[in-house]
RODRENNU-238737 format. One record per residue (C-alpha): residue number from 1; residue in one letter; x, y, z. Coordinates in steps of 0.1 Angstrom, whole numbers, plus 2048, in hexadecimal, padded with zeros to 3 digits. Last residue first. Example, Ala and Ser with C-alpha at 12.3 -4.5 7.8 and 13.67 -1.06 7.14 Angstrom:
<nodes>
+-----+------+-----+-----+-----+
!  nr ! rest !  px !  py !  pz !
+-----+------+-----+-----+-----+
!   2 !    s ! 889 ! 7F5 ! 847 !
!   1 !    a ! 87B ! 7D3 ! 84E !
+-----+------+-----+-----+-----+
</nodes>
This chain:
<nodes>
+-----+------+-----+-----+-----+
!  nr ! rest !  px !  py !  pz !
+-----+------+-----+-----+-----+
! 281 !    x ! 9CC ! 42A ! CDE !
! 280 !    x ! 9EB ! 435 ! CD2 !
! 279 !    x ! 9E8 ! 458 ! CE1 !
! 278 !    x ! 9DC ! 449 ! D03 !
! 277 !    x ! 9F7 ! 432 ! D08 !
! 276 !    x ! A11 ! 451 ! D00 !
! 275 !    x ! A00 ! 469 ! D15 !
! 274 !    x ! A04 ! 44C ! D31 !
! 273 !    x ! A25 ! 442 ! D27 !
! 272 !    x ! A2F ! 468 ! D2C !
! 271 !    x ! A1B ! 46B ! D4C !
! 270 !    x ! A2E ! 451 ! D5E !
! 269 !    x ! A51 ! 460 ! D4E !
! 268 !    x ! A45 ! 481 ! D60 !
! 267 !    x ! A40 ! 46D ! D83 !
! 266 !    x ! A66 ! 45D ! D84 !
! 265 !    x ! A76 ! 47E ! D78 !
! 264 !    x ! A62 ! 495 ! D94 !
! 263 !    x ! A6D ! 476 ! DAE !
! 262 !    x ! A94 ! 47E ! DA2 !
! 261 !    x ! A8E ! 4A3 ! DA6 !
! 260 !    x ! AB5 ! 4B2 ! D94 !
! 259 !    x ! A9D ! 4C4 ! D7A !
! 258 !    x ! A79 ! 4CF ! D81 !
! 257 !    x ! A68 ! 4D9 ! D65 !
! 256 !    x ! A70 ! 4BC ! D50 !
! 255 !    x ! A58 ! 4BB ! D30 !
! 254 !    x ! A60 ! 4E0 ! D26 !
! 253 !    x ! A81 ! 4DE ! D2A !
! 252 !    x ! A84 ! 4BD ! D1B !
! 251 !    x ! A78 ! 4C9 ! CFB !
! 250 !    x ! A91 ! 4E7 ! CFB !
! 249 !    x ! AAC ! 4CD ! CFF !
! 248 !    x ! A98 ! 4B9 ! CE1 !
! 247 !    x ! A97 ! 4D4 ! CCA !
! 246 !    x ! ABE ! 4E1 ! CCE !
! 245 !    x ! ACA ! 4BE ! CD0 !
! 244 !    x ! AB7 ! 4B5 ! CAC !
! 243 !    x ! A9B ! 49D ! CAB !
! 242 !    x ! A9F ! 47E ! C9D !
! 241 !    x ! A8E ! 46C ! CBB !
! 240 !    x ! AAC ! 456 ! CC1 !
! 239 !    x ! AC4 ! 471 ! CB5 !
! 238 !    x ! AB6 ! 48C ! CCF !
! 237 !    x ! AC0 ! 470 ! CEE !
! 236 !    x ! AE3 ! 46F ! CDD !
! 235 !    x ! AE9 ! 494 ! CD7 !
! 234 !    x ! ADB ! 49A ! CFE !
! 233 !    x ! AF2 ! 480 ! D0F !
! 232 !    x ! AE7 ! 45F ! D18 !
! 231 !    x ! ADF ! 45F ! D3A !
! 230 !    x ! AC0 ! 449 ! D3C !
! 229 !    x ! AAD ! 465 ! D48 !
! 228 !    x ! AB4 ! 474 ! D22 !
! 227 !    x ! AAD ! 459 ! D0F !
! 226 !    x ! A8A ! 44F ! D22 !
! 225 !    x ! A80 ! 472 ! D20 !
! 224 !    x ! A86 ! 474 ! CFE !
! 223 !    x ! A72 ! 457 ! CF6 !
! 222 !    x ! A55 ! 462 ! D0A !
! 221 !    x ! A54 ! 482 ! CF8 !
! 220 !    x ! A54 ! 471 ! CD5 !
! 219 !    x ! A38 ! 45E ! CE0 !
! 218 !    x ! A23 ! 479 ! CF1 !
! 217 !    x ! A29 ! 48D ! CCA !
! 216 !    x ! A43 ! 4A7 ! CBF !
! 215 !    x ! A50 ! 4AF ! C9D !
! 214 !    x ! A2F ! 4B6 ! C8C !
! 213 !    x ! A28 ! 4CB ! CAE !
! 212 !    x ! A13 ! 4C4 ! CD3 !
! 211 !    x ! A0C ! 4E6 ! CE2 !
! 210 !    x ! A1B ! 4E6 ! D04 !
! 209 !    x ! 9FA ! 4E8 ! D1C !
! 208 !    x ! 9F2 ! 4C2 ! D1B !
! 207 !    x ! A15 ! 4BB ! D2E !
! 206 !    x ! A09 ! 4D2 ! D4B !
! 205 !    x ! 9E9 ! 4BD ! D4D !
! 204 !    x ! A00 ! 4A0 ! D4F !
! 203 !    x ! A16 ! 4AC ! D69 !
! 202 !    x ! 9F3 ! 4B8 ! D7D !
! 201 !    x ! 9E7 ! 496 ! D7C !
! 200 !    x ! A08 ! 480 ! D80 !
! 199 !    x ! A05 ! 499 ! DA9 !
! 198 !    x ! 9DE ! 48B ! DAB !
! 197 !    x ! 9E6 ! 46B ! DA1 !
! 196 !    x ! 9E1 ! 45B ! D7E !
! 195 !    x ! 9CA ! 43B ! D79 !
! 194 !    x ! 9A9 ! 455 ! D79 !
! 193 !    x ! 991 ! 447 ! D95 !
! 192 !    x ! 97F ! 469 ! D96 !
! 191 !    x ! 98B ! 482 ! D7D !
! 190 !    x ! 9A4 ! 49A ! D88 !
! 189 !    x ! 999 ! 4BF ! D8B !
! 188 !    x ! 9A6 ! 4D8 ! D72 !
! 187 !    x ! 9CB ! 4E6 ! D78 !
! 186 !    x ! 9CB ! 508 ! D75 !
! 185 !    x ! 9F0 ! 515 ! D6D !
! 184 !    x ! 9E8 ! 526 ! D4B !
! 183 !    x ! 9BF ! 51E ! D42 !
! 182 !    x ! 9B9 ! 50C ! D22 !
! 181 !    x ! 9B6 ! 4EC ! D2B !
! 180 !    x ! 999 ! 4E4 ! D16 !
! 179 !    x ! 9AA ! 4DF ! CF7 !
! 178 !    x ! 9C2 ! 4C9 ! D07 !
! 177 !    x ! 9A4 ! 4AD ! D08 !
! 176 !    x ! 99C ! 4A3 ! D28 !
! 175 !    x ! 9AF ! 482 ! D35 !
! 174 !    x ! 99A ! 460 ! D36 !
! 173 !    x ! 992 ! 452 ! D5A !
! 172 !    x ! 96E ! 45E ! D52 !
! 171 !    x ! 961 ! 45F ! D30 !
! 170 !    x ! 93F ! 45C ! D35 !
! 169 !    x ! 92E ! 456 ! D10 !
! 168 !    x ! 91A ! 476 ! CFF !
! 167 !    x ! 8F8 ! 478 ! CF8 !
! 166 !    x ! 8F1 ! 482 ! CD3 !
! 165 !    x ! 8DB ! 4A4 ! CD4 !
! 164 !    x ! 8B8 ! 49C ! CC5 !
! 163 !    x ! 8B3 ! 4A8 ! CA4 !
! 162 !    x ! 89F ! 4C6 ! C9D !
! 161 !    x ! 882 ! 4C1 ! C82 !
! 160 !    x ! 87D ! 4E4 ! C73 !
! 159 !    x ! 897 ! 4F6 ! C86 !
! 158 !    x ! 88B ! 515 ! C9C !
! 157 !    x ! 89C ! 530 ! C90 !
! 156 !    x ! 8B3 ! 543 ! CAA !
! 155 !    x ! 8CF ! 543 ! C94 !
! 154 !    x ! 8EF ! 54A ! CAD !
! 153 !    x ! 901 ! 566 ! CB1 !
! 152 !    x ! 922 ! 568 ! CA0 !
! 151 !    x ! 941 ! 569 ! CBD !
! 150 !    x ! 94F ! 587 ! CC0 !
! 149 !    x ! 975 ! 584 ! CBB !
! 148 !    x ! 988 ! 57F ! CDD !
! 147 !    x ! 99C ! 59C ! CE7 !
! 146 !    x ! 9C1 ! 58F ! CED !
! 145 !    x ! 9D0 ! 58E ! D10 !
! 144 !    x ! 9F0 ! 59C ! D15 !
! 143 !    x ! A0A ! 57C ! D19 !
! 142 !    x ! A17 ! 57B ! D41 !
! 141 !    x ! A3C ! 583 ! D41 !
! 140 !    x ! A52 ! 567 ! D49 !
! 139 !    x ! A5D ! 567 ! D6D !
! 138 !    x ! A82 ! 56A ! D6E !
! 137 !    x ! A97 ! 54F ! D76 !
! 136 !    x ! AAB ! 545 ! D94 !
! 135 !    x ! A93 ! 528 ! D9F !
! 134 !    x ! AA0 ! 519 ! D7D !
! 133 !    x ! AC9 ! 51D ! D83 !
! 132 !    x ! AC2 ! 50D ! DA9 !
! 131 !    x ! AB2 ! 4EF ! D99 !
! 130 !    x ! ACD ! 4ED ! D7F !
! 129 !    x ! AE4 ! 4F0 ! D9F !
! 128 !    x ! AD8 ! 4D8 ! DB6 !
! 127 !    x ! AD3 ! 4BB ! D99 !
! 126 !    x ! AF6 ! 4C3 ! D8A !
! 125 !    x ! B04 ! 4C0 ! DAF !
! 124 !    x ! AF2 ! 4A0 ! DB1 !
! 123 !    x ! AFF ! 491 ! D91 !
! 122 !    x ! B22 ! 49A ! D99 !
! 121 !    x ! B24 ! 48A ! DB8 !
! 120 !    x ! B15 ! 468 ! DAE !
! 119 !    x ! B2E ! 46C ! D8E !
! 118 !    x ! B4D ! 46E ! DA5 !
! 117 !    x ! B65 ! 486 ! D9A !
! 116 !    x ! B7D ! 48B ! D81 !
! 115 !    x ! B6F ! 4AB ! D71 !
! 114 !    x ! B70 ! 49D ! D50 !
! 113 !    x ! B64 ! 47A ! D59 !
! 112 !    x ! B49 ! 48B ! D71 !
! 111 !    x ! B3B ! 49D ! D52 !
! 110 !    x ! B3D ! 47B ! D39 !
! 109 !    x ! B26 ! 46F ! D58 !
! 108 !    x ! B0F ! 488 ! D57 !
! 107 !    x ! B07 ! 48A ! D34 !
! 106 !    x ! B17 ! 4A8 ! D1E !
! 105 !    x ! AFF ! 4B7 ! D0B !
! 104 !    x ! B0E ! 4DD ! D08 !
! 103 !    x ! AF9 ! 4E6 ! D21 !
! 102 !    x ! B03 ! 4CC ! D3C !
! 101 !    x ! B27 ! 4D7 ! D2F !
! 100 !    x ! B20 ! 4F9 ! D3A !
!  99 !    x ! B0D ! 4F5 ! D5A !
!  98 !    x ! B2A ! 4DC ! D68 !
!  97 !    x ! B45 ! 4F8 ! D5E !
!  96 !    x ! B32 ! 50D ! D71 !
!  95 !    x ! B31 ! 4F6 ! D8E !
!  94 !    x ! B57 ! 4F1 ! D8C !
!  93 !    x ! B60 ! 517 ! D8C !
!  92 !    x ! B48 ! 51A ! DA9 !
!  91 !    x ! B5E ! 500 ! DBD !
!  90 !    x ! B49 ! 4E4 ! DC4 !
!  89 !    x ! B51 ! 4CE ! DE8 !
!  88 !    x ! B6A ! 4B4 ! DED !
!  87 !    x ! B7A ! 49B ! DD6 !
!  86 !    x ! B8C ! 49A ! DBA !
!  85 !    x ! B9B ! 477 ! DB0 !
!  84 !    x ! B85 ! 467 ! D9E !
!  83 !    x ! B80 ! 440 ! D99 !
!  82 !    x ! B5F ! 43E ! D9E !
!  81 !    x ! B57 ! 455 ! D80 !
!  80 !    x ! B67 ! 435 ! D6A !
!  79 !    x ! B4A ! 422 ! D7A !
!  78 !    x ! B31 ! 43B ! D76 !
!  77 !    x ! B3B ! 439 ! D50 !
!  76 !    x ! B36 ! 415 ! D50 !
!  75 !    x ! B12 ! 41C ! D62 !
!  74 !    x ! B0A ! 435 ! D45 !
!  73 !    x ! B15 ! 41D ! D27 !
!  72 !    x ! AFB ! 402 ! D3E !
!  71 !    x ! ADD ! 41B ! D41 !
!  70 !    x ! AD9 ! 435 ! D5B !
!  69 !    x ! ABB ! 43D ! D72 !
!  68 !    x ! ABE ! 45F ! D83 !
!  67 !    x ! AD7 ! 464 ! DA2 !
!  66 !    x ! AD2 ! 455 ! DC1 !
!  65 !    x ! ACD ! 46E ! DDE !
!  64 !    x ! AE0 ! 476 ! E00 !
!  63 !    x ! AF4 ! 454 ! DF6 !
!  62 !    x ! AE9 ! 432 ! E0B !
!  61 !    x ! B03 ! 424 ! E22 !
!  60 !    x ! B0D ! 403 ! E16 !
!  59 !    x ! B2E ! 406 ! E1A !
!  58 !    x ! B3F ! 3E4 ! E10 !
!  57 !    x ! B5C ! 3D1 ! E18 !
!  56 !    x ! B67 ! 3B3 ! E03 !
!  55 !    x ! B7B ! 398 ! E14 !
!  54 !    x ! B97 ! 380 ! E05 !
!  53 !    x ! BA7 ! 361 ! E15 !
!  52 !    x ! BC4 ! 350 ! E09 !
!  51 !    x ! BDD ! 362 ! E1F !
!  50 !    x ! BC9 ! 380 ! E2D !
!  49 !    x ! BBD ! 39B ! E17 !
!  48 !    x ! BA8 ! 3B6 ! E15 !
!  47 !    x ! B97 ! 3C5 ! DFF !
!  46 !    x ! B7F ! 3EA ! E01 !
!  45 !    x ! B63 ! 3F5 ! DF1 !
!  44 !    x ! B4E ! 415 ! DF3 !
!  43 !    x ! B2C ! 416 ! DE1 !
!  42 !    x ! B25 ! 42F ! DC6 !
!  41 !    x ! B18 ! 41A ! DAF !
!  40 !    x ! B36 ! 414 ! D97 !
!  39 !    x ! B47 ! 40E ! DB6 !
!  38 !    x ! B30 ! 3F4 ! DB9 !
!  37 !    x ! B3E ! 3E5 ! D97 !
!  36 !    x ! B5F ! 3EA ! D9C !
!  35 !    x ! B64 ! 3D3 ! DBB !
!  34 !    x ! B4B ! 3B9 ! DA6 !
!  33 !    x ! B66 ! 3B8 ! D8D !
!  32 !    x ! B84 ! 3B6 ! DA3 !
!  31 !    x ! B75 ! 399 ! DB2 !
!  30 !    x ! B6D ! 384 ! D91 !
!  29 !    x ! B8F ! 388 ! D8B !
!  28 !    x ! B9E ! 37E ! DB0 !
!  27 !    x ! B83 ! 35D ! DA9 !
!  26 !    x ! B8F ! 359 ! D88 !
!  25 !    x ! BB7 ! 35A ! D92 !
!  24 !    x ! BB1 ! 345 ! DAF !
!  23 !    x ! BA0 ! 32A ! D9A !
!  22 !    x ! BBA ! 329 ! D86 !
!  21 !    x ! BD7 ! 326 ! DA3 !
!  20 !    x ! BC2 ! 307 ! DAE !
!  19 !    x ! BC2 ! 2F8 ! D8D !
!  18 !    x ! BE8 ! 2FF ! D8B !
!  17 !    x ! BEE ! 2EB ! DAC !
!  16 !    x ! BDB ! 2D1 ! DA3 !
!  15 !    x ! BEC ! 2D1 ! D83 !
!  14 !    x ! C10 ! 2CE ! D97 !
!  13 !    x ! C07 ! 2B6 ! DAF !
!  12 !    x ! BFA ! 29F ! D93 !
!  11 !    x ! C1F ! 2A5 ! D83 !
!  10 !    x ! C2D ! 29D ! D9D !
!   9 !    x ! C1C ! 279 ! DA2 !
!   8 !    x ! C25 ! 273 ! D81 !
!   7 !    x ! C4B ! 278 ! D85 !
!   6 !    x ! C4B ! 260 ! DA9 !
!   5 !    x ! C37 ! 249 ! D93 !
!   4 !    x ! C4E ! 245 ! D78 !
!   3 !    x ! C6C ! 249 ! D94 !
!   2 !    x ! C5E ! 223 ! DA1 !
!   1 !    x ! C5A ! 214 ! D81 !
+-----+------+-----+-----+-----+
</nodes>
């Protein structure tokens, strides 16, 4: 009776001890997966250990800029960037290797993969030199301007009974109609109390001068804008909107006219839902 309870009293003692080597396990899991997520983010993390206590150390020192808004596939490809193992500054052969694949649609973080190096330090260096590439283009050419046909003069005649000109309805807060904005470069005043501010207001009276197509629209724009910020690459984001990579790269050229400016991004995808609210209403 005696060694019954001796044997059953060891055997407690040994779940109690497996329990507690379970709940170790899950806990140094759990661990390891939080470690790679902010390394995923760019933060630095370090573990230490002492006996059966663990401590996490985190730099929380802010990056000279955060790169553009990525989605979840983009944040595991971050996280596999994190791992790199180059360091140090660009070479020229590795910023034009960065210019190439950004053309050929790679996203930013399949580019840091390839490079093996971090994916916050890639998509900086991609933002400094696509801005660097644009300044460095010629000025296009002014058009020659085109004599405008004579206009027909008008019938003098007085009408038998003329009817009175309908009055029109205020329309302030409303954008113009992209008809009117005809001028290159002259942005026309901002109505008062208009929901946009005055920086949204000259993006969006930009927006108005690119002719709108049967292939493009404000909500197809807004989609595309929404693909590509999110870091898919550029044959993903054109699949969404059906639009071929050639089309919608050229698209985005013309929508984002200041690559690699995070706040630029932040204010054109205001304007897009804006166009796009108005063009359903």
């Amino acid at each position: 009776m005696t060694k019954s309870k001796e044997l059953q009293s060891v055997l407690n003692d040994i779940r109690s001890q497996r329990a507690a080597l379970d709940v170790q396990a899950t806990a140094l899991t759990e661990i390891a997966k939080f470690q790679n997520k902010l390394k995923g983010r760019g933060c630095s993390v370090s573990v230490g250990v002492n006996g059966t206590h663990v401590t996490l150390n985190i730099d929380l020192s802010p990056p000279a800029a955060l790169p553009a808004p990525e989605s979840a596939a983009a944040s595991t490809g971050a996280s596999s960037a994190a791992t790199a193992t180059v360091s140090g500054p660009f070479s020229d052969e590795e910023n034009e290797r960065i210019l190439k694949l950004h053309d050929e649609g790679f996203g930013r973080e399949d580019i840091a993969a390839k490079l093996e190096r971090k994916f916050g330090a890639v998509a900086l260096q991609l933002g400094r030199l696509l801005k660097k590439r644009e300044k460095g283009k010629p000025a296009a050419e002014p058009e020659p301007e085109r004599n405008p046909e004579p206009e027909p003069e008008p019938d003098l005649a007085p009408e038998a009974n003329p009817e009175p000109a309908p009055k029109l309805k205020p329309t302030l807060g409303k954008p113009p109609n992209s008809r009117l904005i005809q001028s290159p470069g002259v942005t026309p005043p901002r109505p008062q109390h208009h929901p946009l501010d005055v920086y949204e207001w000259a993006i969006f009276c930009a927006l108005e001068r690119i002719d709108l197509t049967e292939i493009w629209d404000p909500q197809k724009d807004l989609e595309l804008c929404h693909g590509i910020l999110a870091g898919n690459r550029l044959d993903v984001a054109a699949a969404a909107v059906r639009i071929s990579p050639e089309l919608a790269k050229a698209r985005w050229e013309q929508l984002n006219t200041k690559p690699g400016d995070l706040d630029h991004q932040r204010r054109l995808v205001a304007v897009l839902k804006y166009r796009a609210a108005q063009a359903s209403a």
